[in-house]
C-alpha positions as CSV (number, residue, x, y, z in Angstrom):
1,X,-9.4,94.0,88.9
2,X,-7.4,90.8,89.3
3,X,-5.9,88.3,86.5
4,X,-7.5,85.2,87.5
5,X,-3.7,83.1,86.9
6,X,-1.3,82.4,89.4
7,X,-3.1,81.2,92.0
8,X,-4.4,84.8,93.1
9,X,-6.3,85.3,96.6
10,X,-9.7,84.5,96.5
11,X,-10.4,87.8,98.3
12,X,-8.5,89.5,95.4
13,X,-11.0,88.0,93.0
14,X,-13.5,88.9,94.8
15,X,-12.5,92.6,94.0
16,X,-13.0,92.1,90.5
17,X,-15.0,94.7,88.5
18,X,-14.8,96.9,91.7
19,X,-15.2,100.3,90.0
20,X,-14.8,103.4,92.0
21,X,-14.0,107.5,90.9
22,X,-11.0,108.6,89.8
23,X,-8.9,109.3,93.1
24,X,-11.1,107.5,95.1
25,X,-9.5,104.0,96.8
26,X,-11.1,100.6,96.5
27,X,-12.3,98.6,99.1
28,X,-10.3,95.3,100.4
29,X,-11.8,92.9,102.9
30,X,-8.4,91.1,103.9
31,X,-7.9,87.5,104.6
32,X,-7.8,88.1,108.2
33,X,-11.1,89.9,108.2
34,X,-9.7,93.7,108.3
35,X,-10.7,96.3,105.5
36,X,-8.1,97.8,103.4
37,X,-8.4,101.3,101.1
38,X,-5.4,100.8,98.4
39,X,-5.3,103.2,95.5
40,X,-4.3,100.1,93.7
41,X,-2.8,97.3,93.7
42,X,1.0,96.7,96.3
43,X,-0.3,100.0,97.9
44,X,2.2,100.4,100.4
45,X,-0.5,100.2,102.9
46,X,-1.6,96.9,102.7
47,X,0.0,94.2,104.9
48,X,3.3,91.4,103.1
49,X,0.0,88.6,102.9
50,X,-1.9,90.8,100.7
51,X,0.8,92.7,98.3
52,X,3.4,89.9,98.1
53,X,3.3,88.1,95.1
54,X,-0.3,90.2,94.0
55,X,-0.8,90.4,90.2
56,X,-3.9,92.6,90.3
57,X,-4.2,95.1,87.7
58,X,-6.0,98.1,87.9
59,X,-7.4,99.8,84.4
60,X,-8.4,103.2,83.8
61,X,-12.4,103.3,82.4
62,X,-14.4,106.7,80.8
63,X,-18.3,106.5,81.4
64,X,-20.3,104.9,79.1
65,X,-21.5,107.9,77.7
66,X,-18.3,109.7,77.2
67,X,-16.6,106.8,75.5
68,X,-19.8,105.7,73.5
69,X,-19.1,102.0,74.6
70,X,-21.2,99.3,75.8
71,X,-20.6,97.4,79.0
72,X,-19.9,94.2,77.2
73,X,-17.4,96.0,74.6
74,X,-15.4,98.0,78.3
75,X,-15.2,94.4,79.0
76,X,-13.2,93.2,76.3
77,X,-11.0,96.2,75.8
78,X,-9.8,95.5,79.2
79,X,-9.8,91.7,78.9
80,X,-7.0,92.9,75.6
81,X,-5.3,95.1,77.7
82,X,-4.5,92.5,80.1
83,X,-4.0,89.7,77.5
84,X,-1.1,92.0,76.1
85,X,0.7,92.4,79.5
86,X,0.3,88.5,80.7
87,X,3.2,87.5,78.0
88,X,5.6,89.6,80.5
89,X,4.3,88.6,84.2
90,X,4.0,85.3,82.9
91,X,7.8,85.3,81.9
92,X,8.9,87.7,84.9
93,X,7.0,85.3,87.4
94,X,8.0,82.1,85.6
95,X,11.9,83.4,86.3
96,X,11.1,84.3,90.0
97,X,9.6,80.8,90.4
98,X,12.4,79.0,88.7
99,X,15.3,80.7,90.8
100,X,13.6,80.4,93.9
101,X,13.3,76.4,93.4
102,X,16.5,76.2,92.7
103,X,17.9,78.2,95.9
104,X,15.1,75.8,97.9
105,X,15.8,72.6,96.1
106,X,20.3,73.4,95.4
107,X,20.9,74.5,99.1
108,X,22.9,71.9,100.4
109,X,25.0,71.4,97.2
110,X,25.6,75.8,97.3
111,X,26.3,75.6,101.1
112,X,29.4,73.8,99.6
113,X,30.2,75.3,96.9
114,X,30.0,78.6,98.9
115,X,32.6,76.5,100.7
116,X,34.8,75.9,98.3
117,X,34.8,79.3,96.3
118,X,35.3,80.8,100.3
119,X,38.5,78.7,101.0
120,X,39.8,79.6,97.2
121,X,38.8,83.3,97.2
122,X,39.1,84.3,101.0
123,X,35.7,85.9,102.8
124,X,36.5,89.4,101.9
125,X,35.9,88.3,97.9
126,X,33.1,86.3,98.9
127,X,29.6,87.1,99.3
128,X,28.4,87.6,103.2
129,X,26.6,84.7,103.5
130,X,24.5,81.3,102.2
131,X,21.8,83.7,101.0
132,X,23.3,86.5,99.0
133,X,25.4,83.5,97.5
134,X,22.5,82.3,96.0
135,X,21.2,85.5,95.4
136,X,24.5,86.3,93.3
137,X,24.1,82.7,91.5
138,X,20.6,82.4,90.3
139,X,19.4,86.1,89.8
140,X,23.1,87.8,88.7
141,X,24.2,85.7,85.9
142,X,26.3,88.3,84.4
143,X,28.4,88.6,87.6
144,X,27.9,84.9,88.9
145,X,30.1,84.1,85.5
146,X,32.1,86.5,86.5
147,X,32.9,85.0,90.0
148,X,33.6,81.6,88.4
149,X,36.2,82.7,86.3
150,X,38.1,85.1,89.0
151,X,37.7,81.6,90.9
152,X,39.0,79.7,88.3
153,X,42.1,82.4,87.7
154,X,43.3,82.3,91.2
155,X,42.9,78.8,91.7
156,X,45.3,77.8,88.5
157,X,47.7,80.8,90.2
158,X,46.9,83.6,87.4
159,X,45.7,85.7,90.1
160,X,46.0,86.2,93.8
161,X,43.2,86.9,96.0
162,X,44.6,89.7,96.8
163,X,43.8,91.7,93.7
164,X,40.0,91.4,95.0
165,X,36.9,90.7,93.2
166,X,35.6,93.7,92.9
167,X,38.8,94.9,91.1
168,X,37.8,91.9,88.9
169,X,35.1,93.3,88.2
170,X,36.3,96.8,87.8
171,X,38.5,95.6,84.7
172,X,36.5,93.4,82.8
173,X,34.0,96.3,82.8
174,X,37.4,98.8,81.6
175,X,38.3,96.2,79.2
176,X,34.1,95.8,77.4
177,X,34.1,99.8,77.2
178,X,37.5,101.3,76.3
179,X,38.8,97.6,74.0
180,X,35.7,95.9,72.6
181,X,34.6,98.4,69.5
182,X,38.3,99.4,69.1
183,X,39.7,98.8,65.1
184,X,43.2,98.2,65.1
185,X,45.8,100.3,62.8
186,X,45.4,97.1,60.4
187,X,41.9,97.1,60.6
188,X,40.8,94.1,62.7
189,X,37.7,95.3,64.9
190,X,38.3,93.8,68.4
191,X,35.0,91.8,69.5
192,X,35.9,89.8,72.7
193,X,38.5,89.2,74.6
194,X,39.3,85.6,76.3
195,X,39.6,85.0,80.1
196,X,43.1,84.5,80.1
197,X,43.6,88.4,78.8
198,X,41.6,89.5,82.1
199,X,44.5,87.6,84.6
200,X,46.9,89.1,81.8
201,X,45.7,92.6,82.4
202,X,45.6,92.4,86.2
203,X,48.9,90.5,86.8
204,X,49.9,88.1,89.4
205,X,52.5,88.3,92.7
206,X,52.5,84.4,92.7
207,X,53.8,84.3,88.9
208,X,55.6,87.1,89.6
209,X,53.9,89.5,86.3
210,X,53.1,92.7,86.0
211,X,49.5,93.8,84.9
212,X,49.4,96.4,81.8
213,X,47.3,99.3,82.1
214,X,44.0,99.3,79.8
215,X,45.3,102.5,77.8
216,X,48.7,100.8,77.0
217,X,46.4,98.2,75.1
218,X,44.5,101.0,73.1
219,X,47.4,102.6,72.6
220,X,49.4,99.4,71.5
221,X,46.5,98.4,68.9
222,X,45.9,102.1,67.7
223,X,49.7,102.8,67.2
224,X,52.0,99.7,67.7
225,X,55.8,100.4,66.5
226,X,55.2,97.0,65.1
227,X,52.9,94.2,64.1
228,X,54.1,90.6,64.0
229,X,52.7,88.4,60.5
230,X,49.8,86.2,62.0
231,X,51.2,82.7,63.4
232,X,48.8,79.9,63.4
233,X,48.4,76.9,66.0
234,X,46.2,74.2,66.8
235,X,44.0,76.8,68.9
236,X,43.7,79.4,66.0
237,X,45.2,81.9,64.4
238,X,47.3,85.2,66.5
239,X,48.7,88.5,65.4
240,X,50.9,90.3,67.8
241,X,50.9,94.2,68.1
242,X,54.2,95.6,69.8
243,X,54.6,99.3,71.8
244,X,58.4,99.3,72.7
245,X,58.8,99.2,75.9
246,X,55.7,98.5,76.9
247,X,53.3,95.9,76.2
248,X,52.9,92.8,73.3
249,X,49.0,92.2,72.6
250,X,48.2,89.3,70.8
251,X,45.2,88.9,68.7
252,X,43.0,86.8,67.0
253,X,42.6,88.0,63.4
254,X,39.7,86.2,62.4
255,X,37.7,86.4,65.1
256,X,38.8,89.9,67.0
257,X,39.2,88.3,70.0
258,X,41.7,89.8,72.3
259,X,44.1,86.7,73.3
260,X,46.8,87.8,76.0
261,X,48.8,90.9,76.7
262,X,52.4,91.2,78.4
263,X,54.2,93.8,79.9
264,X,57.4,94.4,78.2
265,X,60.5,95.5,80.4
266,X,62.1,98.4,79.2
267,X,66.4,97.7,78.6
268,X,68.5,99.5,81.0
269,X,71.6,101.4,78.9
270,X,75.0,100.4,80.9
């Protein structure tokens, strides 16, 4: 059976009502004359021009005597059944669309972005090519913010390109499981953390700062040797949670946003 939206083959809706046994395959007369035997619909055996971009359906029927319906009443319990499930290809197809126009219609203004994040980031931080740029940009959100940040960082010199991407990513993901959740030993519950905390947490060669380990953190907000009284400034309010020796976090009361982190040096006896 196939959803007469989209703009579906018209030998595709040509199968419609096609009703054959239980294990049996379905006849396809393709659009270059050839017949085809799917089991249903993107069966691996039928060629790109008929599977890509197919939204045929196929629906499961009992005999008329076993289910004790009418033809006209099978008809519109399947005609509900696909109702229900357009909602989802309509929104799954309408995001496909919409990201494919954009890498057809944005190329020339990605080919230099890709440019410019590739001078900034060096190729080894950097997609392969054009493509999986674009890829990254209209079908990864998540990690295309992600990207644009770590560019941002080592452009303004809070990170080197050296500490790669992928590392990057390999602490913001350390920092949303093991900080976010986290209630401090005053009882603020830590919710977000700001981009500036990331570069803190990684460190830089070019500012010449140390990173501080993830389970310093915890261990500086779960059992600080000290916590500062909360300083306000035109950007908000900031407690500061001390572990000797080792680290000062500094957080936003209100809003349980993690703000920055520094190492602290330990002092050498003479």
């Amino acid at each position: 059976m196939t959803l007469h939206k989209n703009m579906p083959r018209q030998n595709h809706i040509d199968m419609d009502g096609q009703t054959v046994p239980k294990g049996a395959r379905f006849k396809l007369t393709g659009a270059n004359g050839k017949t085809y035997s799917p089991m249903y619909p993107l069966d691996s055996i039928l060629p790109p021009e008929e599977s890509i971009n197919c939204h045929c359906a196929v629906q499961e029927i009992a005999s008329e005597r076993a289910l004790g319906m009418s033809l006209e009443e099978r008809k519109k319990l399947q005609q509900k059944a696909l109702d229900e499930m357009d909602d989802d290809w309509e929104k799954e197809l309408n995001a496909k669309n919409r990201a494919a126009w954009e890498k057809r219609h944005k190329a020339a203004k990605d080919k230099k972005e890709f440019e410019e994040y590739s001078k900034i980031l060096g190729k080894k931080n950097m997609p392969e090519n054009l493509d999986e740029f674009q890829n990254l940009k209209y079908n990864k959100p998540k990690e295309w913010e992600q990207l644009k940040d770590y560019k941002k960082s080592v452009k303004i010199g809070e990170l080197s390109p050296l500490s790669d991407f992928k590392h990057y990513k390999k602490v913001c993901k350390e920092i949303n499981s093991k900080l976010v959740g986290v209630t401090t030993s005053n009882g603020i519950e830590i919710k977000s953390n700001s981009k500036h905390f990331i570069s803190r947490v990684i460190g830089s060669v070019e500012q010449k700062r140390n990173g501080v380990p993830v389970d310093d953190i915890v261990q500086a907000l779960n059992e600080p040797t000290s916590i500062s009284t909360v300083k306000y400034a035109s950007n908000g309010p900031s407690q500061k949670f001390i572990l000797k020796g080792v680290c000062t976090v500094s957080v936003n009361p209100e809003t349980g946003s993690l703000i920055q982190v520094n190492p602290m040096p330990v002092k050498k006896g003479r």
